[in-house]
C-alpha positions as CSV (number, residue, x, y, z in Angstrom):
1,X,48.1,-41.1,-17.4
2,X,44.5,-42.2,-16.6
3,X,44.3,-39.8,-14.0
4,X,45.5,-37.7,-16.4
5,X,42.3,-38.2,-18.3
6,X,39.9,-38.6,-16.0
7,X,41.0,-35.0,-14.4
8,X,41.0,-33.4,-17.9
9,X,37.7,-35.5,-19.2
10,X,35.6,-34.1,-15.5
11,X,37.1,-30.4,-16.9
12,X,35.8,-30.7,-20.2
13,X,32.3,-32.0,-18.4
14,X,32.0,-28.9,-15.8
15,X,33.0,-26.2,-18.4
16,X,30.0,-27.4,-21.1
17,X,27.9,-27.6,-17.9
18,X,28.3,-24.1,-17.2
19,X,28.0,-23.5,-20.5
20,X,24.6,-24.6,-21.6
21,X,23.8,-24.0,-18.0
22,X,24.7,-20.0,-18.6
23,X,22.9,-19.8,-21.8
24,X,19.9,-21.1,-20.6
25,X,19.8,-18.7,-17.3
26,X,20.4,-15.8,-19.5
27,X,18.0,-16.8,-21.1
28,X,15.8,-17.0,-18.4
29,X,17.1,-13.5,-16.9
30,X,16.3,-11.7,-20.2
31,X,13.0,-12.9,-19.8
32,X,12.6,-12.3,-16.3
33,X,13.9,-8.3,-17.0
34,X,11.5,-8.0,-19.6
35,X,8.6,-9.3,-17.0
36,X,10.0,-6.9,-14.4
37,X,10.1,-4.1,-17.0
38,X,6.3,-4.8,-18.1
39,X,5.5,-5.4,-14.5
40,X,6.9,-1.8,-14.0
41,X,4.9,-0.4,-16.7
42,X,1.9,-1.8,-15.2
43,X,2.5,-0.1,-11.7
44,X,3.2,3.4,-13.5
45,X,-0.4,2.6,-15.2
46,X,-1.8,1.4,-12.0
47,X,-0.5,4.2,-10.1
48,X,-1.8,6.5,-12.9
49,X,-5.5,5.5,-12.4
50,X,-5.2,5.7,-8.5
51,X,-4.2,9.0,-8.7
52,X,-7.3,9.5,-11.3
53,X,-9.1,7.7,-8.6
54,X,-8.3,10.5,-5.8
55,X,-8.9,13.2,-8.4
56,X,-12.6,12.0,-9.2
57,X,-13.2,11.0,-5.6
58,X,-12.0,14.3,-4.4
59,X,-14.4,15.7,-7.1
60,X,-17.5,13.2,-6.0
61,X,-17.0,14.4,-2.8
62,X,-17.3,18.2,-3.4
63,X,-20.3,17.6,-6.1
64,X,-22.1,15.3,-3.0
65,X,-21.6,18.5,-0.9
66,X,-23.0,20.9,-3.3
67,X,-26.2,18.3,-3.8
68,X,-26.8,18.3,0.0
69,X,-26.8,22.0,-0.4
70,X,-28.7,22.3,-3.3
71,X,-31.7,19.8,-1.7
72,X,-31.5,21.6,1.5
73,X,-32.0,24.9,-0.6
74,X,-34.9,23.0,-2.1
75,X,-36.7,21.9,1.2
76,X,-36.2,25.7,2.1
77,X,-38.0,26.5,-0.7
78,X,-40.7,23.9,-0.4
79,X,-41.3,25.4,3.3
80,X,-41.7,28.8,2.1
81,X,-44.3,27.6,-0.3
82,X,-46.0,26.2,1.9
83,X,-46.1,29.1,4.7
84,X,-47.4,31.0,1.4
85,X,-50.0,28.5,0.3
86,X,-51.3,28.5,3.7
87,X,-50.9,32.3,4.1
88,X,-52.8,33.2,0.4
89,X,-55.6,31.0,2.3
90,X,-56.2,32.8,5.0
91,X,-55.7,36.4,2.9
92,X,-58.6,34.6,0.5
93,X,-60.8,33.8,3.6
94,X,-60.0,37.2,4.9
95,X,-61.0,38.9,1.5
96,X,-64.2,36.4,1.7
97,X,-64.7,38.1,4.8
98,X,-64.3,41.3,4.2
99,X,-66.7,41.1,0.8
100,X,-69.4,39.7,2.7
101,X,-69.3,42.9,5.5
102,X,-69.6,45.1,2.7
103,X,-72.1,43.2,1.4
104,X,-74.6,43.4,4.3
105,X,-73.4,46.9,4.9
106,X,-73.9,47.6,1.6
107,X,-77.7,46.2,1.7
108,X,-78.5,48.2,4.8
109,X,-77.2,51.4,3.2
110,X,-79.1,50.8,0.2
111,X,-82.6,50.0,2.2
112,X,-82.2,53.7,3.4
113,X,-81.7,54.9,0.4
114,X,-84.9,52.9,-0.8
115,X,-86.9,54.7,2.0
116,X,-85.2,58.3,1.1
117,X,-86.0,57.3,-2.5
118,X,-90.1,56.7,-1.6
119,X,-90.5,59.4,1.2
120,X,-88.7,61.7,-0.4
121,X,-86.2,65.1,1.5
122,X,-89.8,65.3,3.1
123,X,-89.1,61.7,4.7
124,X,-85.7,63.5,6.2
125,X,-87.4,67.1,7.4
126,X,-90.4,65.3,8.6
127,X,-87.3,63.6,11.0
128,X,-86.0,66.6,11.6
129,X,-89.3,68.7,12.0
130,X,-91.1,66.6,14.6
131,X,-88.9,67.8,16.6
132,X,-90.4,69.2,20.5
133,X,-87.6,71.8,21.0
134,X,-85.2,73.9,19.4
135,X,-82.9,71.5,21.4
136,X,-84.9,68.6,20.5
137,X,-84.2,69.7,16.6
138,X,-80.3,70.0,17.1
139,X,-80.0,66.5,18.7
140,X,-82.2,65.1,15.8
141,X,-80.5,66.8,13.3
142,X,-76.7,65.8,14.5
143,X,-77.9,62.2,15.3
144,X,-78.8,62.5,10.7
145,X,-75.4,63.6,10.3
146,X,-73.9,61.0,12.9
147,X,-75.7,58.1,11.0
148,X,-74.7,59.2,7.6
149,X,-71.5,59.9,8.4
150,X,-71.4,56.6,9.8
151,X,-72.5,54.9,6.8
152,X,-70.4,56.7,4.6
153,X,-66.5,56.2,6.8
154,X,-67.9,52.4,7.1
155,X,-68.0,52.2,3.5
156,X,-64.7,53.6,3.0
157,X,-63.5,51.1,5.6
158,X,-64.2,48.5,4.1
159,X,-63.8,49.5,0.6
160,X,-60.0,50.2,2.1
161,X,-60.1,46.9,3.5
162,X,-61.3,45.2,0.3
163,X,-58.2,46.6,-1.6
164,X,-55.8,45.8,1.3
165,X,-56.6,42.4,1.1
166,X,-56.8,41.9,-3.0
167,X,-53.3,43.5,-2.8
168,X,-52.1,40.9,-0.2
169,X,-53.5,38.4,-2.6
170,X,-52.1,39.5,-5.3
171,X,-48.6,40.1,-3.9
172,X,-48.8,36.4,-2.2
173,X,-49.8,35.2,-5.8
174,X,-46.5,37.0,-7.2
175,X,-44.3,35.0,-4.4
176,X,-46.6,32.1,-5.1
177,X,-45.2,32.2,-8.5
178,X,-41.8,33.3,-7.8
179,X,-41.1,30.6,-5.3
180,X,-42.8,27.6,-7.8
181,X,-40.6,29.4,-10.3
182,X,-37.6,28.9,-8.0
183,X,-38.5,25.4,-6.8
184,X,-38.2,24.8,-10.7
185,X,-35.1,25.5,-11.4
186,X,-33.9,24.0,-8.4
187,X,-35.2,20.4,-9.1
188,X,-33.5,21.0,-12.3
189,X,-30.0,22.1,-10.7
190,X,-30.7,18.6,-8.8
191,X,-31.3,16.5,-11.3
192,X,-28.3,18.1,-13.3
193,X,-26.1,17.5,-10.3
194,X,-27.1,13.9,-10.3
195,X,-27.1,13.4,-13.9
196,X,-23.2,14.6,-13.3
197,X,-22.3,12.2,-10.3
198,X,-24.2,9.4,-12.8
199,X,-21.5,9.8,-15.4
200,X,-18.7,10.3,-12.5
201,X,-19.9,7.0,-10.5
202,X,-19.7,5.4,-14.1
203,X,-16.2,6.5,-14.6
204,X,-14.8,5.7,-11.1
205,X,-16.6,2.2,-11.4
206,X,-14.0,1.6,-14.8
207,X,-11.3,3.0,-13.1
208,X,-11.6,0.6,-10.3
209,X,-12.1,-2.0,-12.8
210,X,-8.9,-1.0,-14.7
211,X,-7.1,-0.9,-11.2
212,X,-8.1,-4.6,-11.0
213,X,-6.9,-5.2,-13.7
214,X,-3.4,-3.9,-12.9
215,X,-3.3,-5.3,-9.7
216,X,-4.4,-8.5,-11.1
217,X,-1.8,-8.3,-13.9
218,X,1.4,-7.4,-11.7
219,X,0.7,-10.2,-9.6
220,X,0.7,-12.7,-12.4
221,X,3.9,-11.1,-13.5
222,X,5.4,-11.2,-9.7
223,X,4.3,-14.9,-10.0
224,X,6.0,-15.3,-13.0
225,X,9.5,-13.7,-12.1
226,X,9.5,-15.6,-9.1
227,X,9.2,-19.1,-11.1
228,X,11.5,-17.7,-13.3
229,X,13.9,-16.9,-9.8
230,X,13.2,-20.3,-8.7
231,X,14.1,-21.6,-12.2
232,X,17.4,-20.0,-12.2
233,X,18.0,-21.1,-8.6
234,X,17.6,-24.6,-9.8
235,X,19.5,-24.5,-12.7
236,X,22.5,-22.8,-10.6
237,X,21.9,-25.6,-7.9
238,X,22.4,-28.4,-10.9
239,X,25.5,-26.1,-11.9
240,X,27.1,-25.8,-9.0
241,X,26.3,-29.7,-7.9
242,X,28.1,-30.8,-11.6
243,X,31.1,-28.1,-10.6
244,X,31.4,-29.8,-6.8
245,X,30.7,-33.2,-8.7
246,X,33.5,-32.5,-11.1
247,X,36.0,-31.2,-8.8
248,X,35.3,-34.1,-6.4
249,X,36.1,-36.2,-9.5
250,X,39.5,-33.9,-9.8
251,X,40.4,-34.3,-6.2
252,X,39.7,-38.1,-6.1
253,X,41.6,-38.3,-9.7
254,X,44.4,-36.7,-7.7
255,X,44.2,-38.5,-4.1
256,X,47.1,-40.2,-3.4
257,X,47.1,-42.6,-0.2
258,X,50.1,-42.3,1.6
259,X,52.6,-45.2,3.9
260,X,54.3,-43.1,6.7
261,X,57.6,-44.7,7.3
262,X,58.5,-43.7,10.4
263,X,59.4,-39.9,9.9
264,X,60.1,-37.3,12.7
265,X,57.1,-35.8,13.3
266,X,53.7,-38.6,13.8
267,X,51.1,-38.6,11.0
268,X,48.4,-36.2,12.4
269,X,44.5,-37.8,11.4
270,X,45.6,-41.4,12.6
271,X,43.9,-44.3,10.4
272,X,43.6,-41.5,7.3
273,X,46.4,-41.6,4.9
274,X,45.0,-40.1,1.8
275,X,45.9,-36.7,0.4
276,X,43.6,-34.8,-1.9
277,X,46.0,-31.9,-2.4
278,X,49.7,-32.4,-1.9
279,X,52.5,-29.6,-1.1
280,X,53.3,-27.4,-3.9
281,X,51.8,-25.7,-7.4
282,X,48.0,-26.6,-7.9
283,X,44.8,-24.9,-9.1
284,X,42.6,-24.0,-6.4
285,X,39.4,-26.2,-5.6
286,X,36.9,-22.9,-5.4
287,X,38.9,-19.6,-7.4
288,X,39.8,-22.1,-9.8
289,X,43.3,-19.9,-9.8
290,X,46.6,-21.2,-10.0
291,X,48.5,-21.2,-6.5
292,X,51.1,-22.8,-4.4
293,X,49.6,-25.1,-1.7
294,X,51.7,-24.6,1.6
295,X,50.6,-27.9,3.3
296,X,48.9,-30.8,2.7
297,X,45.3,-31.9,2.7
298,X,44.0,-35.0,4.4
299,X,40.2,-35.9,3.8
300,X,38.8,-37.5,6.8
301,X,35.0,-37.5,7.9
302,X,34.1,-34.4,10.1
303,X,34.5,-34.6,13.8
304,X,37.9,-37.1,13.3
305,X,40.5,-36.8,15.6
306,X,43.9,-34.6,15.3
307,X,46.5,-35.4,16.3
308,X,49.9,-33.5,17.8
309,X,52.5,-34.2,14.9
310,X,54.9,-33.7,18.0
311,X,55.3,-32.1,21.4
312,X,55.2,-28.8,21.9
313,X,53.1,-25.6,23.1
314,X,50.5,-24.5,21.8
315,X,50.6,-20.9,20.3
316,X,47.5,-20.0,18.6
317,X,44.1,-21.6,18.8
318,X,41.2,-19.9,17.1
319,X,40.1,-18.5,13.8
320,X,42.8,-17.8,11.3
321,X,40.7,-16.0,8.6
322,X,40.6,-18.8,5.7
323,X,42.3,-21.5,7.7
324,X,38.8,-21.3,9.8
325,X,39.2,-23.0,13.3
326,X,43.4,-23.6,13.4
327,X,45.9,-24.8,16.0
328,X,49.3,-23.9,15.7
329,X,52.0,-25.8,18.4
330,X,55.7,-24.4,18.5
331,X,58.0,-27.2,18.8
332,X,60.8,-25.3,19.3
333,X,63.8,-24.8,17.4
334,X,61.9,-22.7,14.9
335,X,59.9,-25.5,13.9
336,X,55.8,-25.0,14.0
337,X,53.3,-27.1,12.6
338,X,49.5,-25.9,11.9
339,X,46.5,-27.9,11.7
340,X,43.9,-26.0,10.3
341,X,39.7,-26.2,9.2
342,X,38.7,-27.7,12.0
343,X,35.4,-28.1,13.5
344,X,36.7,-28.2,16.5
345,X,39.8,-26.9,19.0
346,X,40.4,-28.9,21.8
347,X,43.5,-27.2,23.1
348,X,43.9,-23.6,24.6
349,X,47.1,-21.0,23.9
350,X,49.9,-21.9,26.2
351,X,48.9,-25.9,26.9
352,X,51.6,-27.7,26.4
353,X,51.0,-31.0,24.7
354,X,52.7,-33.9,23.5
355,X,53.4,-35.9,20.4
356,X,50.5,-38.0,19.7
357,X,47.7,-36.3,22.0
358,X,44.6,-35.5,20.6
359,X,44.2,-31.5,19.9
360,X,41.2,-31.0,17.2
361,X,38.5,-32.7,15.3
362,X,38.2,-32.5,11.2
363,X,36.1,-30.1,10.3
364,X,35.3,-27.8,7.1
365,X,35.9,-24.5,8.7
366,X,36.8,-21.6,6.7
367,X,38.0,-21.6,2.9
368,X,37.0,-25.3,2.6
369,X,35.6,-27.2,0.1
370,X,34.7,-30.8,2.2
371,X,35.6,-32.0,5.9
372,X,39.7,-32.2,5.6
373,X,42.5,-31.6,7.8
374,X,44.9,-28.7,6.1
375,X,48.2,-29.5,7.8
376,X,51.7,-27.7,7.6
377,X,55.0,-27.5,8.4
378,X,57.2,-24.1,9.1
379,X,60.4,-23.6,9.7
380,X,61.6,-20.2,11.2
381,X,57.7,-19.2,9.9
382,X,58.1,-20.3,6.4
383,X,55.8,-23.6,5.3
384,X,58.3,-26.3,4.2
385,X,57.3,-29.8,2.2
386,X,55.5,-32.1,5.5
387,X,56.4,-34.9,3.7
388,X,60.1,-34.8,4.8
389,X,58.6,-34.6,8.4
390,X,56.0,-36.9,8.2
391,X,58.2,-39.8,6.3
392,X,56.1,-40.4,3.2
């Protein structure tokens, strides 16, 4: 009856254990899905403003192009200013010129004119009529004609050449103005341009600030779900260590320790005669579920010696799926016995070995809840009560 209650009182223990232990972690899971859910929302913002990011740097980058342009356009422009500054000054030097030829042909033309002007036509025939020879007369007279024809197509020469210049000057002072008038409005597309990239630099510097910020945020929120992880680790760690406490309570509650008297076959974990889980009905130390136990458990520390119940050969020795690292001898007659979680095999298929010899050491191999030797008896391959073997 006391075991009775201590079983029932560890029970009652583990089950408000997991529990308060269950509220509390979903609890903390809510909370951790509502950080992963914000933390989700962040990354669509922060993706968001990275994608506005390439958008305005793709755009920076274009405008930056078109600004390179648009001062190379303008140092273009500045050149041909300056090829026309320096070409209106030599146009102005060559009308300077030209003026001051006419001038001084102009004031030899008009001292003839003062000597026509006081001698008079007679000044002219008098030329003409001093004349030796008929011959003499006609070389005179041509050489009058020559000279004023002279003076007249030297006039016109340079009163051409006058004009030809004033109109270069005046058609350099139209490109004169047209280019200033050009250079203008490009120092204004310029400082537009820049104005522009101003605002856009401003606008990428927030956007890298709210990026920051995002990053910054989703890694306190990373840092929170992963104390919240760490929490919920530790809280399933104190769970799980009450549930193995308990059940260790349970199995101890339900030990029994055992006198062999003699039976046929030898007791197999020599010096070890405590049971934590007899043959028959019980509820299973890790499913919890109801089940019939086909052997019997003997709790030893691991790396214990096992023993051969009795002679026999050996017939299987390796993993049996939950049974972990198991020995099974055939001792003829139908009659098997199988030693199984061990943490060792010391014995090979086919040895033949005999009734006392050492074949395994305890382990916790397989479906095991603590070092323990899970032995059974079968007869014609179905388990049968050990205890009618082993004499207890």
């Amino acid at each position: 009856m006391k075991k009775l209650l201590i079983v029932l009182f560890a029970m009652v223990l583990t089950m408000s254990s997991l529990t308060v232990g269950a509220q509390t972690i979903a609890d903390l899971q809510q909370q951790q899905r509502e950080i992963q859910n914000e933390a989700q929302g962040v990354r669509g913002e922060l993706n968001v403003t990275r994608n506005e990011m390439e958008e305005l740097e793709h755009e920076i980058l274009v405008m930056d192009q078109i600004l390179e342009e648009a001062e190379e356009r303008l140092e273009e422009i500045e050149k041909d200013l300056a090829i026309t500054n320096m070409e209106l000054e030599k146009t102005e030097l060559a009308l300077e010129q030209a003026e001051q030829n006419r001038d001084e042909h102009f004031e030899r033309f008009k001292t003839r004119l003062r000597v026509m002007y006081i001698h008079g036509p007679v000044g002219y025939l008098e030329v003409v009529l001093q004349a030796t020879s008929f011959s003499d007369f006609l070389t005179r007279l041509d050489h009058m004609n020559t000279i004023a024809r002279s003076d007249r197509e030297m006039t016109e020469r340079l009163q051409e050449a006058e004009d030809q210049v004033a109109d270069m000057v005046e058609e350099n002072l139209i490109y004169m103005e047209r280019v200033e008038e050009l250079q203008e409005i490009q120092e204004e597309r310029i400082q537009e341009l820049e104005d522009v990239l101003e605002v856009k630099y401003e606008f990428m510097a927030r956007l890298e600030a709210d990026a920051h910020q995002h990053e910054v945020k989703i890694r306190q929120l990373e840092q929170a779900d992963q104390a919240i992880t760490t929490q919920i680790q530790q809280l399933r760690a104190e769970e799980e260590a009450r549930r193995r406490a308990a059940q260790a309570a349970a199995r101890r509650a339900n030990r029994q320790v055992v006198q062999p008297s003699g039976g046929r076959m030898r007791w197999p974990v020599p010096g070890r005669y405590e049971i934590s889980s007899g043959y028959g009905s019980r509820r299973h130390p890790i499913s919890g579920r109801s089940e019939f136990h086909s052997g019997i458990d003997i709790p030893a520390p691991n790396g214990t010696n096992i023993v051969a119940a009795d002679s026999g050969t050996v017939i299987i020795s390796g993993r049996m799926g939950g049974y972990g690292n198991t020995v099974v001898i055939d001792h003829g007659n139908g009659l098997s016995t199988l030693y199984g979680h061990n943490s060792r095999n010391l014995v090979a298929v086919g040895d033949w070995v005999n009734r006392g010899d050492v074949i395994a050491r305890v382990g916790s191999t397989g479906v095991s809840t603590g070092p323990h030797l899970h032995f059974e008896v079968r007869h014609n391959g179905r388990h049968v009560n050990p205890g009618s073997y082993l004499g207890i």
